[in-house]
NUPAFI-409980 format. One record per residue (C-alpha): y, z, x; residue number from 1. Coordinates in steps of 0.001 Angstrom, whole numbers, plus 500000, padded with zeros to 6 digits. Example, Ala and Ser with C-alpha at 12.3 -4.5 7.8 and 13.67 -1.06 7.14 Angstrom:
2
+--------+--------+--------+-----+
!     c2 !     c3 !     c1 !  nr !
+--------+--------+--------+-----+
! 495500 ! 507800 ! 512300 !   1 !
! 498940 ! 507140 ! 513670 !   2 !
+--------+--------+--------+-----+
This chain:
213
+--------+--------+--------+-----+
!     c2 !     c3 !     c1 !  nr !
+--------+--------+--------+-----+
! 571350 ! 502907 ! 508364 !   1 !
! 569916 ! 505613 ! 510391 !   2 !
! 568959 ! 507474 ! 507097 !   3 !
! 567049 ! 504154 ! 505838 !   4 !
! 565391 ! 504254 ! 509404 !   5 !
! 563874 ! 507547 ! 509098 !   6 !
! 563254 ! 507375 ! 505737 !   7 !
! 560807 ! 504397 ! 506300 !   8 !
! 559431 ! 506112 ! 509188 !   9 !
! 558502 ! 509119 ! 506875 !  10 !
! 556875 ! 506250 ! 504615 !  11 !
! 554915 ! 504834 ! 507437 !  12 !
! 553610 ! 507987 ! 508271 !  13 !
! 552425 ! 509315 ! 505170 !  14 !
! 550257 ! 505959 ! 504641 !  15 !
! 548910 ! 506611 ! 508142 !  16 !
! 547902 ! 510061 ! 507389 !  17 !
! 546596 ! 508740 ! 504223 !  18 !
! 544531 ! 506438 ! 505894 !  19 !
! 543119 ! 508619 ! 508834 !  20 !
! 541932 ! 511501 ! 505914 !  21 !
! 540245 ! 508348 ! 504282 !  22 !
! 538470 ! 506461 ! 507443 !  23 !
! 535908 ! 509458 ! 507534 !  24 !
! 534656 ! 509399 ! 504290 !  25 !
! 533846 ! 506004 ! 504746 !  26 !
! 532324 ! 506766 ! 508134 !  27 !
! 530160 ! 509580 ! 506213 !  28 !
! 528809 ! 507625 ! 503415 !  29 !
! 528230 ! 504103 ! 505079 !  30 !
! 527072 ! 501108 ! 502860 !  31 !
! 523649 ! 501389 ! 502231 !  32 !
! 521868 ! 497960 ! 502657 !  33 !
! 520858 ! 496012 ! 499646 !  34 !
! 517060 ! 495952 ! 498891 !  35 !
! 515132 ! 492540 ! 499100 !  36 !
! 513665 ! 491085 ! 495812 !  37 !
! 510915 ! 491804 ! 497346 !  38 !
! 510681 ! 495262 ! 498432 !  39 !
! 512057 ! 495355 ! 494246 !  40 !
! 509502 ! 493931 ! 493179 !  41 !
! 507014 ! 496422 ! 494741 !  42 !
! 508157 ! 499672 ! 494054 !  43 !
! 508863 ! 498390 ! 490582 !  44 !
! 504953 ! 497508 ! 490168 !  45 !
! 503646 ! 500309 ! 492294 !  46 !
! 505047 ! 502763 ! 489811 !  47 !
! 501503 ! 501461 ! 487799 !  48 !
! 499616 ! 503031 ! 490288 !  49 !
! 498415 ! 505971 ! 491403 !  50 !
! 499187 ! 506560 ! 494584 !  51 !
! 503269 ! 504860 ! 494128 !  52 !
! 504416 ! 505969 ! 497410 !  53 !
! 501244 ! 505113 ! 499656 !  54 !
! 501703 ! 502014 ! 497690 !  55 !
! 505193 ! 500836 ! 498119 !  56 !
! 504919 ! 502204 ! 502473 !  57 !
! 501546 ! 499795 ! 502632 !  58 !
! 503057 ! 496802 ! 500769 !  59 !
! 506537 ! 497333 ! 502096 !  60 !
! 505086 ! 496861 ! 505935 !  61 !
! 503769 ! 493293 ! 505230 !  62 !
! 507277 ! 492282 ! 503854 !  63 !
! 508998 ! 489853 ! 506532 !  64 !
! 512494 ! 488747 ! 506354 !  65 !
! 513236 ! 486216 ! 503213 !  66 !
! 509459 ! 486771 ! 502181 !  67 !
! 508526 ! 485853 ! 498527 !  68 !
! 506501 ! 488769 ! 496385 !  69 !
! 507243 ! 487715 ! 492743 !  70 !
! 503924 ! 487457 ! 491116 !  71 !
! 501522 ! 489633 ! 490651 !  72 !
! 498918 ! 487920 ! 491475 !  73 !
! 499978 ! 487660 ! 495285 !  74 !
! 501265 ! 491355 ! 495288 !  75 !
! 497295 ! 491961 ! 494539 !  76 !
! 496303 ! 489308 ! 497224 !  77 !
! 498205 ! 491743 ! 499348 !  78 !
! 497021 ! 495159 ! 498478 !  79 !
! 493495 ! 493957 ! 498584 !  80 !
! 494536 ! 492851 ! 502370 !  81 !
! 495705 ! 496201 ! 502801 !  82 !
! 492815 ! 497561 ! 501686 !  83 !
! 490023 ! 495927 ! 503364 !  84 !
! 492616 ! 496234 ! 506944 !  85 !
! 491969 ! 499873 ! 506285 !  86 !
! 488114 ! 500437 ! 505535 !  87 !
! 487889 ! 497840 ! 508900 !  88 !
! 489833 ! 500296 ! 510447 !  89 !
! 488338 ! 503426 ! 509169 !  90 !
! 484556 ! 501897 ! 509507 !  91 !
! 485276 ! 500856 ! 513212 !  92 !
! 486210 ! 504700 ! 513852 !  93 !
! 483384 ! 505516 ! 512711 !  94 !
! 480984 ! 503487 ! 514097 !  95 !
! 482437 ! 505275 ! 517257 !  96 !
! 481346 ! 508367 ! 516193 !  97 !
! 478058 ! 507738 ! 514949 !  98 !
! 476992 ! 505652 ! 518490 !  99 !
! 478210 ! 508866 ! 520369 ! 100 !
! 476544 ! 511278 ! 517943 ! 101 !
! 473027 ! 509171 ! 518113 ! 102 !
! 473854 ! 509674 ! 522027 ! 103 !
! 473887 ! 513325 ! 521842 ! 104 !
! 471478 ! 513599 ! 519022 ! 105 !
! 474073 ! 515611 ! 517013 ! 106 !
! 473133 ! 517140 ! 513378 ! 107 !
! 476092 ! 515810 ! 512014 ! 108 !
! 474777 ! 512030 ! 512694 ! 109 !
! 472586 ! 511686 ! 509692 ! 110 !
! 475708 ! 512796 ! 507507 ! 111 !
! 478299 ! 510363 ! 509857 ! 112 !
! 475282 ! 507668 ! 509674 ! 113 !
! 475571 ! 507623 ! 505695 ! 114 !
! 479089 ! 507605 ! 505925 ! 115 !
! 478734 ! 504594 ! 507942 ! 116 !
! 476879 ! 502910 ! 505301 ! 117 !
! 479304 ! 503276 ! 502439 ! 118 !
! 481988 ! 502038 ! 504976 ! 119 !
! 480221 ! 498899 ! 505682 ! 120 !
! 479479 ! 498298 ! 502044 ! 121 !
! 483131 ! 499162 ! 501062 ! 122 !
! 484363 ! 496114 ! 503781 ! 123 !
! 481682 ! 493795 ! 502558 ! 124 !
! 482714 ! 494341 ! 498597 ! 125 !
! 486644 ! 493628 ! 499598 ! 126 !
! 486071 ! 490641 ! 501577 ! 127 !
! 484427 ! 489037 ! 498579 ! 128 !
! 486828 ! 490432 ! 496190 ! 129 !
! 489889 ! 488824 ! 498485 ! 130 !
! 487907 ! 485291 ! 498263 ! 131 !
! 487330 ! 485187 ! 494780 ! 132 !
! 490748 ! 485888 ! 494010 ! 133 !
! 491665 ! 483201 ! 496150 ! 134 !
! 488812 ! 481443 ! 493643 ! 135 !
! 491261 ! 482415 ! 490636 ! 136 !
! 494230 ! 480250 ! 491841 ! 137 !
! 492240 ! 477516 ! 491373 ! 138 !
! 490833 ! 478536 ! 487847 ! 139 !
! 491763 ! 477387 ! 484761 ! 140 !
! 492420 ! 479511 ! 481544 ! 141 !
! 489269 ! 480098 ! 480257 ! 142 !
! 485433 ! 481836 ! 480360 ! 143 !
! 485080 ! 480643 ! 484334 ! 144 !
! 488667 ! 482315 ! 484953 ! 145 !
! 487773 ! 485391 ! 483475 ! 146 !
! 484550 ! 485687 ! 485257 ! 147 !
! 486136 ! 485024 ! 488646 ! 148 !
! 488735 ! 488391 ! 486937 ! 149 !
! 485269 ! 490382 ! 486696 ! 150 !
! 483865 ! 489903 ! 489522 ! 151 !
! 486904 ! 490816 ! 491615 ! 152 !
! 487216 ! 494200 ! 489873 ! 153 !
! 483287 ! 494639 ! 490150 ! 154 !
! 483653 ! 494064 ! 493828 ! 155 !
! 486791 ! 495818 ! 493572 ! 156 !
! 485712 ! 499429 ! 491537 ! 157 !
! 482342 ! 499649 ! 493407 ! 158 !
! 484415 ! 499144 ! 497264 ! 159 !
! 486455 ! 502374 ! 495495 ! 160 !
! 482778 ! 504340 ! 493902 ! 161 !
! 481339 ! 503782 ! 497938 ! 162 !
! 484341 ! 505027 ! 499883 ! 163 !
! 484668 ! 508346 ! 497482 ! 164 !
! 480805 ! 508508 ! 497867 ! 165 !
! 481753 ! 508655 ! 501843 ! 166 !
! 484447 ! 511323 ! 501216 ! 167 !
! 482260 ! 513348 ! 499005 ! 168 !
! 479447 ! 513754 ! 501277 ! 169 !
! 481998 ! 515607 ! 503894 ! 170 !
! 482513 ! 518948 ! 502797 ! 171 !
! 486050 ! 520953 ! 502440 ! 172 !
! 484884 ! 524553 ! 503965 ! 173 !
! 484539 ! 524678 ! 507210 ! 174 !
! 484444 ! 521510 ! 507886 ! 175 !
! 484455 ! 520037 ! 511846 ! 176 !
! 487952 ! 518575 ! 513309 ! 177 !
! 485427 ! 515689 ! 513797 ! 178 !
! 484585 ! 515497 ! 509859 ! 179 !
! 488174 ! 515888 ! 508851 ! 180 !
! 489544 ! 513204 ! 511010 ! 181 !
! 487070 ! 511032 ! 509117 ! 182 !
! 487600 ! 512642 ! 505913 ! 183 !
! 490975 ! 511720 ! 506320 ! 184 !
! 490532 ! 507901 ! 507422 ! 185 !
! 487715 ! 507427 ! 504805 ! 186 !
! 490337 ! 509006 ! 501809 ! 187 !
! 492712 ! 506765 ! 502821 ! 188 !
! 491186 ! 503493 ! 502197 ! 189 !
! 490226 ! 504868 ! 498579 ! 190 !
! 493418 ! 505670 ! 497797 ! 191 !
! 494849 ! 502040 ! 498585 ! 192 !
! 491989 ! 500551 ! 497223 ! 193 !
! 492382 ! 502499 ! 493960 ! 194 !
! 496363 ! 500946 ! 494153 ! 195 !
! 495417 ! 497368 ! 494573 ! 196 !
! 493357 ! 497774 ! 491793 ! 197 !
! 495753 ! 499103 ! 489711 ! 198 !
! 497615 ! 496419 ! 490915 ! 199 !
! 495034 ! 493340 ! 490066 ! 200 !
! 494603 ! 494858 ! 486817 ! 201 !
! 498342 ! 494344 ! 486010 ! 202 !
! 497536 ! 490596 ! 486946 ! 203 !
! 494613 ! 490144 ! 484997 ! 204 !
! 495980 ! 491909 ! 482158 ! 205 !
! 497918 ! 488840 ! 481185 ! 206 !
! 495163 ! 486827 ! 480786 ! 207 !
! 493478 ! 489041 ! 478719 ! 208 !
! 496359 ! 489495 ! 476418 ! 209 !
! 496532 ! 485678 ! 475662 ! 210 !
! 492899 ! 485538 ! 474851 ! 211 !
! 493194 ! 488252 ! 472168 ! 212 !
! 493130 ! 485968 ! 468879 ! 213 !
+--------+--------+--------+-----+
């Protein structure tokens, strides 16, 4: 009896030691949290564009718990929202600037002053885009859908050509902490803009594909 005694106590310990020598790997390597169909959905169709990972961190923030993103067009209703969020951002920065620069009757206002410009134009060519897609919900298939589809990527491509034309105007060498910081605002809202038309091209491309005879 005392021999069966110790023997299971030799038994019990072993699966104890087991156990404490397993515990810590689980500890280590915790379960990761599943992603949301969401979230899925978004880094599956920001792979499209150019910027993916600027792409999937900008849609990724509007996400709220058991939030819907499974069409295409709404992921582009977003990333246009993203978009124009940004040049409002960047164009109120550097509004700003160019009020104190006018002040002090810096050289660099002119170049800040044009900036400006292609700012404000960039803000006013989203905002239409974003209401004429709205426009496209309430479209049917046919020549007035597909006109609503060109004038959002007019609106679209030319909020893009104006914020570049911004960026370009600010050279590289030697360039001001003053210019960079706009620079680097300004670049910003081309590069999402450049994704969410990536993105509303992957929605209108369906609708091109069905008219194809």
């Amino acid at each position: 009896m005392a021999k069966f005694s110790f023997s299971l106590l030799l038994i019990l310990l072993s699966i104890l030691c087991l156990l404490s020598s397993v515990e810590p790997s689980f500890a280590s390597h915790p379960q990761q949290p599943r992603r949301s169909k969401a979230r899925a959905y978004i880094e599956a169709s920001c792979r499209t564009t150019r910027y993916p990972k600027l792409c999937v961190h900008c849609l990724s923030t509007y996400i709220k718990p058991n939030m819907t993103i499974q069409s295409p067009q709404q992921l582009a209703q977003v990333a246009l929202s993203v978009s124009l969020y940004r040049a409002q951002y960047a164009r109120a920065y550097v509004l700003k600037v160019a009020r104190e620069l006018k002040e002090l009757k810096a050289r660099e206002y002119q170049v800040v002053h044009d900036c400006l410009n292609q700012i404000n134009d960039s803000v006013a060519q989203l905002s239409e885009s974003i209401k004429e897609l709205r426009r496209l919900g309430q479209a049917t298939v046919g020549d007035d859908l597909f006109w609503h589809i060109s004038n959002v990527e007019t609106w679209v491509s030319t909020a893009l050509t104006d914020a570049y034309a911004c960026v370009d105007e600010l050279p590289g060498k030697n360039m001001s902490k003053l210019k960079a910081t706009i620079k680097g605002k300004v670049l910003n809202v081309a590069e999402v803009t450049s994704n969410a038309l990536a993105l509303f091209h992957r929605f209108a491309q369906r609708y091109r594909a069905a008219k194809k005879p």
